[in-house]
N, C-alpha and C positions, 0 to 999 in steps of 0.2 A: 504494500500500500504506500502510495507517495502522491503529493497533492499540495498546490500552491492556494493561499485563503485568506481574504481581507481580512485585518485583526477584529475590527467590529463585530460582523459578522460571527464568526466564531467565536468571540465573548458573550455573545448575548446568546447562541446555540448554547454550549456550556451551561452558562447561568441560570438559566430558565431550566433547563436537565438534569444540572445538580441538585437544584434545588429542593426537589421531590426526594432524594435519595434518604436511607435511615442511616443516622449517626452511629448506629449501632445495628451493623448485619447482621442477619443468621446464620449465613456464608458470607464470604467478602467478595465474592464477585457483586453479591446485588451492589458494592458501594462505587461500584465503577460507572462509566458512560461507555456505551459501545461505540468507535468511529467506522462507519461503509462506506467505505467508498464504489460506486459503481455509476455508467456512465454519466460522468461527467458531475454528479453531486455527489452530498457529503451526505449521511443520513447521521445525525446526533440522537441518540436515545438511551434512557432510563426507564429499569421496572424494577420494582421490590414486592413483587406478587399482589398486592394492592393498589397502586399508580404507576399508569407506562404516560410518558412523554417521548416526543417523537420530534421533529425540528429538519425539516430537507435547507441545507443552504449550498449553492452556487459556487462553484472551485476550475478550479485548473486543473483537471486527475491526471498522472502519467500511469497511476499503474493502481487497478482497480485492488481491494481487500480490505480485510477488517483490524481493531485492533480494541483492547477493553482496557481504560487504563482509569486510577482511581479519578472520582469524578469530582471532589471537592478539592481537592490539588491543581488536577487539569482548569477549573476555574480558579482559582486563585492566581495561578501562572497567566492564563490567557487575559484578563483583567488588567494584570500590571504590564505587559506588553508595551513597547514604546506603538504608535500606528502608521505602522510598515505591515507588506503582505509577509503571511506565517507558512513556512514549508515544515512540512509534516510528514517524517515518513519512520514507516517498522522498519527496523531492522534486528532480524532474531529478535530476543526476547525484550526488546527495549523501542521504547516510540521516541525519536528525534524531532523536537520540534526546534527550528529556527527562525530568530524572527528579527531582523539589523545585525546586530553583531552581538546579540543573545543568543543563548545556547543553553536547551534544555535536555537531559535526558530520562525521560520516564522510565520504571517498572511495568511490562504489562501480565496482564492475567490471563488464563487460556478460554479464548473468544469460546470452545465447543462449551466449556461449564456455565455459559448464559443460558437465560432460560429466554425462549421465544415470546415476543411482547405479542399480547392479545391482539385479537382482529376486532376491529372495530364494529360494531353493533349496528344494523340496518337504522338510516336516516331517520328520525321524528319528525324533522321542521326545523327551522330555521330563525334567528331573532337578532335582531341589531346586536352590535358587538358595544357600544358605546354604552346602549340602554339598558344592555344584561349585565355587563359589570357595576353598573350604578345600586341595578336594585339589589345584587348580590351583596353589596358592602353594604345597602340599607339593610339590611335582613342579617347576613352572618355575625355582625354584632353582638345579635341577642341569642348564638350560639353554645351550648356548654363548653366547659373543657374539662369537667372529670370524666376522664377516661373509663371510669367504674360504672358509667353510667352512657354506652356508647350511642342509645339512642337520642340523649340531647343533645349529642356533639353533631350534631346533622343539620342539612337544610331541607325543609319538604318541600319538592317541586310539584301541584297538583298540575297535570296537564287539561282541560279540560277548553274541546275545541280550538278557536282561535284566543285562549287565554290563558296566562302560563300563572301562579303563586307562587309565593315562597314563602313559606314561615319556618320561624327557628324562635325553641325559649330557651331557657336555663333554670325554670320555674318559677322564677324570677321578674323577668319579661319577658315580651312577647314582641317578636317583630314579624310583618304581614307585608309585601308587596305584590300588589296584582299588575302584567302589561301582559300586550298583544306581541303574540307571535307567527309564525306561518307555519303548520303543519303539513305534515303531507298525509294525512286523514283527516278530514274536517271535524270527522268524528270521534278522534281520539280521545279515550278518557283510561288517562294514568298517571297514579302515583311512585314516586322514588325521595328515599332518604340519602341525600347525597353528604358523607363528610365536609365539613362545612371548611375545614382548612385548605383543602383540596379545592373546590368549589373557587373559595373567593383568591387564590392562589390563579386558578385556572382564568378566571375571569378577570382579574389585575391585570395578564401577560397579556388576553385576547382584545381587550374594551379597545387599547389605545390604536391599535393595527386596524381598526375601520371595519365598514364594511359589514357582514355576518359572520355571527357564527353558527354553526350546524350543532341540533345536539343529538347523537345517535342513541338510542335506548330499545332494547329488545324485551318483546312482550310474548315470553315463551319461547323455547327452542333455543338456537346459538346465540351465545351472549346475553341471556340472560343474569340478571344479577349485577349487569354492570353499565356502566354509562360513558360514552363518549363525547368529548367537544373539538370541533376544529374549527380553524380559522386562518388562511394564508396556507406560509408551508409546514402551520403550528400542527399537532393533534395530541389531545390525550383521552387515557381511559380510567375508570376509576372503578373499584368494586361499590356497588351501593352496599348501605347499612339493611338492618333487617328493622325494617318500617312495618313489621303489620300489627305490633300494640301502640304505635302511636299514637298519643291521647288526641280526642279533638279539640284542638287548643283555640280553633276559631270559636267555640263554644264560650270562651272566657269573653269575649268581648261585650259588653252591656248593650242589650237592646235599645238603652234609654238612658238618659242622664237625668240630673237634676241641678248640674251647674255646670258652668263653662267660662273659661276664660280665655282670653288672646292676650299675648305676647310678644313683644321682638324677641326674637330668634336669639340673637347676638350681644341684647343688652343681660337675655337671663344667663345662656353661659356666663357672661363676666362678674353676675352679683354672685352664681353658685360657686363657681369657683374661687369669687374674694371670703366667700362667707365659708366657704367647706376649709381653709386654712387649719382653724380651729377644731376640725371634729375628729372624732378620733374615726380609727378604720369602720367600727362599726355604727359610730353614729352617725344618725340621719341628719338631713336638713329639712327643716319644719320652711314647709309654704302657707302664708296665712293669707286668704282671700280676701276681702270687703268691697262694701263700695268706693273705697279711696285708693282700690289699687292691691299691692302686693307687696308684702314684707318677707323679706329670708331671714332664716334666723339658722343658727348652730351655737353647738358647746353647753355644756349641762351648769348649771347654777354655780356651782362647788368649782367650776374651770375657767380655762377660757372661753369667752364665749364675744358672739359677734351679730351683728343685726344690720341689713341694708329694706331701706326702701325702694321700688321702684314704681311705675306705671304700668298699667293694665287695666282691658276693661272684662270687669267679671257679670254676670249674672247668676244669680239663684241667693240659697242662705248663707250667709259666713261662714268660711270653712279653714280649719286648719290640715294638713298632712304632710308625712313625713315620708321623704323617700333617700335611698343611696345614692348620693350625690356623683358618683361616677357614670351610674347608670341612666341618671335623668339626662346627664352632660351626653353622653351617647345617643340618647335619642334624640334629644335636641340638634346633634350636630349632622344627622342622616338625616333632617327633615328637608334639608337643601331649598326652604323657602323663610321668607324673609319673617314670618309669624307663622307662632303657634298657636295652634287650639288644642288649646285641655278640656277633657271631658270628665265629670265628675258623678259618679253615685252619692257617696258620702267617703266620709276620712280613711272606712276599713277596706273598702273595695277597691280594687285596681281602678284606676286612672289612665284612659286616651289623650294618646298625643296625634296630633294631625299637620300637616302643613297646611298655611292656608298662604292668599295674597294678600295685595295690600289689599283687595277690598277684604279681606276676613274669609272669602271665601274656599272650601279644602280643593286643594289645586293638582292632587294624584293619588296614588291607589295606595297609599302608604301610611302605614297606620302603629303604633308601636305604644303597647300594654307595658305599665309597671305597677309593681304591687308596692301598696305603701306601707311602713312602718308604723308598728303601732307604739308613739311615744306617751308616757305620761307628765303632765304638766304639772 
């Protein structure tokens, strides 16, 4: 194998390949990237029996073949590269890369002990690449992360016709976005629990490259159980989770309020965050409602403690609640519109957050649940 390769280029192949790999293999082959070369491209990819990524980039080949060399190295090397083209070639048991008047010589591993990366799963539909990364970073936010518990660490994609959801909680919150997609059954109705680190991983690399992306998903027969995204000369696959106790978590959402308030978006981040200084990891920050507006408050009597006023317009009865102020700050910063509306039952029940515009009104399909604290005064 020997091949001439923009540095760029192959830095960002790498990077995006390594990046899925486990820090800790079961074999060490899985910790490698495989390089193919064949005519006349480069195939970069990574699987750890869980996530394959895949990456075809554009070369100079003299001489077609393969090599597996470790894959957090190989990016760490290709990164600091001055940007000059990179010659690349095996020889015996060693990968030579040159790149100016640098000189690398790798260790490789033996390409037959890789395991074949999955075949990609018959096409779903297709959905803007800019739009699906957006709503994936609204939503995997309010993903799990104890691993003890692998069905909150997911994101639920309902497919259903031309509409795609997401939601993901942590039991904690709740976050929900609904947009349009293009299917290739009008009729399609299915769910997948997609790992949600994966997911917004996959969606960060594909959003910014334009365009669609494709999302393959098999319903019965080959490839079931798993899910694919491409986009450009990007693709990957992914084992879903096992989704069939997933609670109906759209069921939390209150048919009905009985108060509500709006927001700037930008001035509440900055009072929660002057005001949460003071609290400790598990205390909340108290929102107190009226008709003059809205006051933050933190820190318990006996400590420090701190209080801001600001502006809002509320309706309904005077309310106090108490929420985790990282998690409000989260949902607030994925409403991606200028005001909020909060919806409210009473003090003990979770609380709707929504975007709205400037006239107040909610301006997309996104909606994000948090449960409040129950403090005493």
């Amino acid at each position: 194998m020997k091949f001439r390769v923009e540095r760029d280029a192959l830095a960002d192949a790498v990077a995006w390949t390594a990046k899925s790999l486990p820090s800790r293999p079961s074999v060490p082959v899985l910790a490698g990237v495989m390089l193919r070369v064949s005519d006349g491209s480069l195939e970069v990819s990574g699987f750890d029996y869980e996530v394959s990524s895949q990456v075809t980039v554009d070369i100079q080949g003299d001489a077609d073949g393969a090599a597996l060399v470790s894959g957090r190295l190989l990016a760490e090397i290709t990164k600091a590269l001055p940007g000059k083209p990179v010659d690349i070639a095996a020889v015996g048991s060693h990968l030579e890369l040159v790149c100016g008047s640098a000189r690398f010589t790798l260790p490789t591993m033996p390409v037959e002990d890789y395991p074949s990366l999955p075949a990609m799963p018959a096409s779903a539909g297709t959905i803007d690449a800019a739009a699906f990364a957006t709503a994936v970073a609204q939503v995997a936010i309010a993903a799990g992360r104890d691993e003890t518990l692998p069905m909150m660490t997911g994101v639920r994609l309902e497919l259903s016709g031309g509409n795609i959801a997401l939601l993901a909680t942590d039991r904690y919150r709740l976050a929900m976005r609904e947009l349009e997609w293009r299917p290739e059954d009008p009729e399609i109705s299915l769910n997948a629990l997609v790992p949600a680190r994966t997911l917004n991983d996959t969606a960060k690399t594909l959003g910014p490259l334009g365009g669609d992306v494709t999302m393959s998903l098999a319903h019965g027969g080959a490839g079931e159980g798993m899910i694919g995204f491409s986009a450009g000369t990007r693709r990957t696959t992914s084992r879903l989770l096992d989704g069939a106790n997933y609670p109906p978590v759209r069921s939390l959402f209150p048919a009905s309020h009985n108060a509500e308030a709006r927001v700037s978006v930008p001035a509440l981040i900055e009072v929660v965050r002057r005001v949460a200084l003071v609290a400790e990891r598990t205390t909340p920050v108290l929102l107190s409602f009226g008709p003059d507006g809205l006051v933050v408050e933190a820190g318990a009597s006996e400590e420090a403690r701190a209080s801001e006023a600001m502006e809002a317009t509320f309706s309904g009865e005077p309310l106090t609640i108490g929420f985790n102020p990282q998690y409000l700050i989260d949902g607030l910063q994925n409403l991606l519109a200028p005001t909020a509306l909060l919806s409210f039952v009473d003090a003990f029940k979770p609380a709707v957050i929504s975007p709205a515009g400037d006239d107040g009104e909610i301006v997309s399909g996104y909606r994000y649940l948090i449960m409040p604290i129950r403090v005493t005064r």
